[in-house]
VOPAGU-2260 file (C-alpha; in pm, 1 decimal, decimal comma):
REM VOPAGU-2260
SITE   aa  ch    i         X         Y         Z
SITE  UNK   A    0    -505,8    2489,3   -1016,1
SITE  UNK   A    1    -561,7    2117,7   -1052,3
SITE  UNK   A    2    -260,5    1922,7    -948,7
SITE  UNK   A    3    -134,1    1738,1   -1284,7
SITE  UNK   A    4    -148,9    1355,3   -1373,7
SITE  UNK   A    5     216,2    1262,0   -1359,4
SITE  UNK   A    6     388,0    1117,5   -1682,6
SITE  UNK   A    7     433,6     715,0   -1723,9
SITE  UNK   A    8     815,3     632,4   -1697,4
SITE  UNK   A    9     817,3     232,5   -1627,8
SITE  UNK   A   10     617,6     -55,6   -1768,5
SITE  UNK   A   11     573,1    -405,2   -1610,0
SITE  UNK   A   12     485,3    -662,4   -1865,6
SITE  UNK   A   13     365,4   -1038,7   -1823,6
SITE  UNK   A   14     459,5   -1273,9   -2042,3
SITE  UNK   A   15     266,5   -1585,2   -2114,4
SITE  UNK   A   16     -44,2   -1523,1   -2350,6
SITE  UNK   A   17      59,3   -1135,3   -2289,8
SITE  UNK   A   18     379,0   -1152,2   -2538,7
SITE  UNK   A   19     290,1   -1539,7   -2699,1
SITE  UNK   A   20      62,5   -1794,3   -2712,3
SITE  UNK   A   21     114,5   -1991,5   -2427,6
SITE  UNK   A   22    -161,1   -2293,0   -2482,7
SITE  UNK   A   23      49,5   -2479,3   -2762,1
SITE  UNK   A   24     387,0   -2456,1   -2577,6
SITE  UNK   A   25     246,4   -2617,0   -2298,4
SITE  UNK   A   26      45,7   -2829,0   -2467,6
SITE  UNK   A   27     366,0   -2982,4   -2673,8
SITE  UNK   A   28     601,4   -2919,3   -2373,6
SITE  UNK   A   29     365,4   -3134,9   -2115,2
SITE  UNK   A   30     283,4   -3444,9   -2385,6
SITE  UNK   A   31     694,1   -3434,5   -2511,6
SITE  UNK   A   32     865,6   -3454,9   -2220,5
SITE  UNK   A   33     612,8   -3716,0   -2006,1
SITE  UNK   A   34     688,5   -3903,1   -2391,8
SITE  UNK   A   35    1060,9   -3889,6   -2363,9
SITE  UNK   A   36    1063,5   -3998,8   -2001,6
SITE  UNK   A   37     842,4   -4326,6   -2064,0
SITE  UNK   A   38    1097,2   -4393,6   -2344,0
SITE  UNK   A   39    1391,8   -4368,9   -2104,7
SITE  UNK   A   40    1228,0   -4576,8   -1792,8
SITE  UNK   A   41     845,9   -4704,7   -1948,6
SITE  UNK   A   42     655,1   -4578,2   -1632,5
SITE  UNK   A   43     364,3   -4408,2   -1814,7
SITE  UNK   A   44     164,6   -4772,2   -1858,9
SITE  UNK   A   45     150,2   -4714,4   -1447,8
SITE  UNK   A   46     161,5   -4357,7   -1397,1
SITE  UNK   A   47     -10,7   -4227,6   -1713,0
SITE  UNK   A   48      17,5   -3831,5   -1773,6
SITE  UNK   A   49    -324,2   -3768,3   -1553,1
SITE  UNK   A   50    -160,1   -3883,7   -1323,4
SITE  UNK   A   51      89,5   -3688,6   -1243,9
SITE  UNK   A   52    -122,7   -3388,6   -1346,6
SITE  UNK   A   53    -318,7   -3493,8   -1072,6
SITE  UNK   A   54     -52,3   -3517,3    -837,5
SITE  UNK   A   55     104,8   -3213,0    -917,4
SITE  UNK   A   56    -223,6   -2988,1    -824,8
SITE  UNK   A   57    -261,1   -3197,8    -501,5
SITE  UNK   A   58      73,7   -3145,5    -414,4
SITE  UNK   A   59      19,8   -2769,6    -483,5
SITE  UNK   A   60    -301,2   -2806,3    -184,0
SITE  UNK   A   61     -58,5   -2960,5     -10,9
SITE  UNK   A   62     199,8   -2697,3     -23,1
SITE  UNK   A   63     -37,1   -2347,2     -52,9
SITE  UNK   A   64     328,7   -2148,1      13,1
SITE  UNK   A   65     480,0   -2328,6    -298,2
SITE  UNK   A   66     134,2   -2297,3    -533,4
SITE  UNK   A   67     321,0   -2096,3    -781,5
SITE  UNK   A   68     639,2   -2255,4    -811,5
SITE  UNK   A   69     557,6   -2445,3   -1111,9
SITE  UNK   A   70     892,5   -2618,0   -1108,6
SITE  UNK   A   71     922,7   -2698,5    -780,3
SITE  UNK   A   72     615,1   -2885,2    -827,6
SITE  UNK   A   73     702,9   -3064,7   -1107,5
SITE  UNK   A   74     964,7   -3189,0   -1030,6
SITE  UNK   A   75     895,2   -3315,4    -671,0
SITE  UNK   A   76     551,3   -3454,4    -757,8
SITE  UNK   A   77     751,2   -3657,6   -1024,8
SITE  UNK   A   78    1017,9   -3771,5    -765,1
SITE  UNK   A   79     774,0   -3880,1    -533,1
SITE  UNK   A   80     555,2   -4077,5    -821,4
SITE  UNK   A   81     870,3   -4255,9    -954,7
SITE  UNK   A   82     958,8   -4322,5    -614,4
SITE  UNK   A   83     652,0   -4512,5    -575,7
SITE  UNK   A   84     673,1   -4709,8    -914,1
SITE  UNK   A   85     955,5   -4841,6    -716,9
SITE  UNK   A   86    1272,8   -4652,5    -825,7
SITE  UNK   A   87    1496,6   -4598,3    -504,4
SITE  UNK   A   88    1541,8   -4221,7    -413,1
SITE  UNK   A   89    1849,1   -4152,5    -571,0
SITE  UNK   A   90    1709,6   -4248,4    -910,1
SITE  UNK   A   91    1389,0   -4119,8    -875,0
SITE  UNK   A   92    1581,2   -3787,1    -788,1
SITE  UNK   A   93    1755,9   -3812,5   -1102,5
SITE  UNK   A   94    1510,3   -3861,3   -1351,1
SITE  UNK   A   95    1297,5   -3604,8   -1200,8
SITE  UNK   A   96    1507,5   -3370,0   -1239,8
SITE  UNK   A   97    1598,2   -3490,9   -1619,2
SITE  UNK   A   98    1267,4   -3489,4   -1685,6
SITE  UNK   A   99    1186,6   -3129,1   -1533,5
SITE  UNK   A  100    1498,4   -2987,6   -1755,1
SITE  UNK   A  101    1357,0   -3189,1   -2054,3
SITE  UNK   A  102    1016,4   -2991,9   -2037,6
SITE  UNK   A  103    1217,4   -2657,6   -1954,8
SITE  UNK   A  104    1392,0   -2692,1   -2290,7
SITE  UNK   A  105    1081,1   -2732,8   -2483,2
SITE  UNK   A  106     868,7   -2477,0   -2284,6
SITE  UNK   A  107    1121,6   -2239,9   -2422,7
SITE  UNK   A  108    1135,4   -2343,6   -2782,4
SITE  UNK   A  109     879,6   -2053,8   -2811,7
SITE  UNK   A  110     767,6   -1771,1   -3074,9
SITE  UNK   A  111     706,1   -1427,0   -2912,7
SITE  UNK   A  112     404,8   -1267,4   -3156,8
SITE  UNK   A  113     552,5   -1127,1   -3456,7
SITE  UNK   A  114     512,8    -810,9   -3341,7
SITE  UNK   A  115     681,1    -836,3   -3013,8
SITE  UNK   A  116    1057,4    -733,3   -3065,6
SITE  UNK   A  117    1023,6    -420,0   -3280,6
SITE  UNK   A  118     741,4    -300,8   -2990,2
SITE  UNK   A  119     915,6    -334,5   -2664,7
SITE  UNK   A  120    1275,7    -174,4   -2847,1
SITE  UNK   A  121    1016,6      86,5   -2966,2
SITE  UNK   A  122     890,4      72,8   -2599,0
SITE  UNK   A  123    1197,6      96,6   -2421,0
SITE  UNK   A  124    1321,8     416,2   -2587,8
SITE  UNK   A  125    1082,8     596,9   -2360,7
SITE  UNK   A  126    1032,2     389,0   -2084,2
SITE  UNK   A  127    1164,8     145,5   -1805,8
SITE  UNK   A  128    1048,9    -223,5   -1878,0
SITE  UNK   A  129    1024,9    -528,9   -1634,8
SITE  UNK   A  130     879,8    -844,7   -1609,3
SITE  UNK   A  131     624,1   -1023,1   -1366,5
SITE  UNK   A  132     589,8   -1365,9   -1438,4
SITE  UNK   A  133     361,9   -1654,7   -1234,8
SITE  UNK   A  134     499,9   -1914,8   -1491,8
SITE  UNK   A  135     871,8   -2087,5   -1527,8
SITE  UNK   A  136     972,2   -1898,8   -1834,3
SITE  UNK   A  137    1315,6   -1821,9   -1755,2
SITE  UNK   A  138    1348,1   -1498,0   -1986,9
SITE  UNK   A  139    1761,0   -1468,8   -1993,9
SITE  UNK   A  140    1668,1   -1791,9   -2254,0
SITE  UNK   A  141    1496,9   -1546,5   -2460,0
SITE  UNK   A  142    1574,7   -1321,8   -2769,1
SITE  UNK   A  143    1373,0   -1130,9   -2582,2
SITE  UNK   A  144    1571,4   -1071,2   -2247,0
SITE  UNK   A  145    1771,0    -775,1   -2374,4
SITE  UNK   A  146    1452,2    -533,0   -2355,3
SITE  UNK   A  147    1391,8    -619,7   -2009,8
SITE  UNK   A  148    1567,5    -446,4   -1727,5
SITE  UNK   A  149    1471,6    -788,4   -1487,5
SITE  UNK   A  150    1217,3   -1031,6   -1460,2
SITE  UNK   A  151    1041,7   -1132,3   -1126,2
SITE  UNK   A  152     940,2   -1510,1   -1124,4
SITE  UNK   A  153     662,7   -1435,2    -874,1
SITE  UNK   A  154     609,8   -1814,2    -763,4
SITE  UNK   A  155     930,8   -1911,6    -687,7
SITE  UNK   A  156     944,1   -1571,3    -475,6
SITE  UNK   A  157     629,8   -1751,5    -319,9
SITE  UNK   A  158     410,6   -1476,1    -439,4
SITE  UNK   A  159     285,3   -1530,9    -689,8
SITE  UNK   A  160      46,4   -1290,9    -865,2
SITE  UNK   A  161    -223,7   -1121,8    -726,4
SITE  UNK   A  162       3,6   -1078,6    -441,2
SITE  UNK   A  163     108,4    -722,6    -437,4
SITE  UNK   A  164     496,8    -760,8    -347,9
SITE  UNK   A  165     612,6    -865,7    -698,0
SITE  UNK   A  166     448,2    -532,9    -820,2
SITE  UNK   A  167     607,9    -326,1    -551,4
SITE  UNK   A  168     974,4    -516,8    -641,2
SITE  UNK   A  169     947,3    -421,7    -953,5
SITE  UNK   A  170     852,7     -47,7    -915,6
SITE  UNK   A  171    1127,4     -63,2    -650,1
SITE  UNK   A  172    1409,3    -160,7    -943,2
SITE  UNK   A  173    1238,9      38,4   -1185,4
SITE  UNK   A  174    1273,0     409,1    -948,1
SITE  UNK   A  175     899,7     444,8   -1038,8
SITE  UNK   A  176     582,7     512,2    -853,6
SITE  UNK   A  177     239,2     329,5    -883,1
SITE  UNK   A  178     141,8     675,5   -1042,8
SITE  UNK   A  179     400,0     655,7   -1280,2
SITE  UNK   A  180     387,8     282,6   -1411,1
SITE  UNK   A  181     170,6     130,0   -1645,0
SITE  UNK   A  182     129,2    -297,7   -1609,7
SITE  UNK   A  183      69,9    -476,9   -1917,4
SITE  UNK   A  184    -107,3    -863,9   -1889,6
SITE  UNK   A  185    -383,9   -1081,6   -1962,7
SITE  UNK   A  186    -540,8   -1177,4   -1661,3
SITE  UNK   A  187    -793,0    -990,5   -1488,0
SITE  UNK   A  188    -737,7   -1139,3   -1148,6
SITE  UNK   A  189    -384,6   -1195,4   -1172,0
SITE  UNK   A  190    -283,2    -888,9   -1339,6
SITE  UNK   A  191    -535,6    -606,4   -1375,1
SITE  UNK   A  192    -681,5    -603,0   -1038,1
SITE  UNK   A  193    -385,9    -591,6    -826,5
SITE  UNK   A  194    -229,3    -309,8   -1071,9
SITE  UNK   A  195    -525,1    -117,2   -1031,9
SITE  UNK   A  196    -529,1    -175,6    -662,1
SITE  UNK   A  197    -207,0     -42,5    -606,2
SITE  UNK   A  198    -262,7     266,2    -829,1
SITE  UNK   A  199     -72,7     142,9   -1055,6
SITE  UNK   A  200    -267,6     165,6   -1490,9
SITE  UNK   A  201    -301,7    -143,3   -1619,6
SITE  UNK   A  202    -350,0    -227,4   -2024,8
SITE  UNK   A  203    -597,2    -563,4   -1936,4
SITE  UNK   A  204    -562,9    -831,6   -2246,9
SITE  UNK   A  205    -889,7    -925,7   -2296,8
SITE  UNK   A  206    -732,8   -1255,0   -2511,8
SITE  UNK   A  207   -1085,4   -1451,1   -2534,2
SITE  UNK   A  208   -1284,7   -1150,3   -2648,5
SITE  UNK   A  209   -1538,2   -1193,3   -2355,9
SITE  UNK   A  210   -1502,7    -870,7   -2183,6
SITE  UNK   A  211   -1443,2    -760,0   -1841,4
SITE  UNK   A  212   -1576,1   -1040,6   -1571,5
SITE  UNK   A  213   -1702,4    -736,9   -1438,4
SITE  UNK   A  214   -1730,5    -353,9   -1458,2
SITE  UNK   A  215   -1385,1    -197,3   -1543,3
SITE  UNK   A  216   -1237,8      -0,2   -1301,1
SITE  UNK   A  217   -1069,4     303,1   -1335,4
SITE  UNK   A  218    -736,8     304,8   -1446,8
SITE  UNK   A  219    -744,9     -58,7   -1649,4
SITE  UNK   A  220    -761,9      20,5   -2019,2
SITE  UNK   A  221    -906,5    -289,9   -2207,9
SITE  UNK   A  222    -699,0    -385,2   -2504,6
SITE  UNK   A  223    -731,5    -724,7   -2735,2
SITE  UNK   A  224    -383,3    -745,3   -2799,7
SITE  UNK   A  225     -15,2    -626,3   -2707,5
SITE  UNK   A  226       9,5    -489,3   -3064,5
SITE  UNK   A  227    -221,2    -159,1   -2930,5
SITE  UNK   A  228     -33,0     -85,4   -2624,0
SITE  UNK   A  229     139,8     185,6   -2805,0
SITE  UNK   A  230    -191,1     330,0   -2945,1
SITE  UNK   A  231    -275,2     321,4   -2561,4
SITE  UNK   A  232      35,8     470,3   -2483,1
SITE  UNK   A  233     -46,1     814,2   -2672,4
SITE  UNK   A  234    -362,6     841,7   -2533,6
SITE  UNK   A  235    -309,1     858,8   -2225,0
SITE  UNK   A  236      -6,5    1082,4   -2269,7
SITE  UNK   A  237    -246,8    1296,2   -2472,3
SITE  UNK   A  238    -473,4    1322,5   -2189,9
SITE  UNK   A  239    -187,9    1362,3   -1937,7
């Protein structure tokens, strides 16, 4: 006889654009905070926002180990540039680091999608849920935290997704196999490929409509939103 498919028992979700809209937070949290820090010390006329956009991404070239660690970068690009407007180190250390926690607070003034709660407490009834994250959303700040069993910040582990350790953590907390857990995001390269690869499913978010970059590979289920994971969910069961 045909050896069986085993069951799903553990889901790995992303978060940004996989459980909100992540383009607006940013959006508000980037121009807010650079706002609130020119009102404190008035360096933007010299350093306008480009700027340290700029610097930030060069100092992420720099520093290929510490590419993901979104903070890190932040806030040491911003030392450094206030450093040279010619604030000594000790207050260019501070108001990094002000500014850093300013932008934290508003990255988290966020809405999960209306949908989100009632599915992953639906979710979790059935199955083992983590988190892999590449971004700086610190989910214990969340309403959202409680469904969670952990969340892996995969840059500040320095591996940041497609980097197959984060996936292999989580399994690893979760007491599941690759056969046995199901990863939920919306990046191809950063979420649905390395699932796959490690025969792991993966439910791709195809959140811009476009389709696959290329042809779908077996095991990645294309979905346009979270809201039809569960709709997923029974059909593969059903066919298990």
């Amino acid at each position: 006889m045909p050896a069986t498919t085993p069951s799903l028992t553990a889901l790995t979700f992303d978060l940004d654009d996989t459980l909100w809209a992540n383009r607006p937070i940013m959006e508000r949290a980037e121009t807010e905070h650079y706002a609130w820090l020119d009102g404190e010390i008035g360096h933007a006329t010299d350093f306008p926002l480009e700027e340290y956009t700029r610097r930030r991404m060069a100092l992420g070239l720099k520093h290929p180990l510490r590419r993901g660690d979104f903070t890190w970068l932040r806030r040491e690009a911003m030392r450094i540039m206030l450093r040279d407007a010619g604030h000594g180190e000790k207050e260019a250390h501070h108001w990094s680091h002000a500014a850093v926690e300013r932008f934290l607070a508003l990255r988290h003034e966020l809405q999960p999608f209306p949908e989100a709660s009632e599915l992953l407490d639906s979710l979790a009834r059935h199955y083992r849920l983590g988190a892999i994250t590449n971004g700086n959303v610190d989910l214990t700040r969340l309403a959202l935290d409680h469904h969670f069993e952990f969340s892996i910040a995969a840059g500040e582990w320095l591996a940041p997704k497609p980097d197959a350790r984060p996936f292999l953590a989580a399994m690893a907390r979760l007491g599941s196999r690759p056969s046995t857990t199901l990863h939920v995001g919306d990046s191809w390269k950063e979420d649905a490929l390395p699932a796959v690869r490690l025969g792991m499913q993966a439910a791709w978010i195809d959140v811009k409509g476009r389709g696959a970059p290329e042809p779908v590979p077996a095991g990645v289920h294309v979905i346009s939103h979270v809201r039809e994971l569960p709709e997923l969910l029974r059909h593969l069961n059903a066919s298990r």
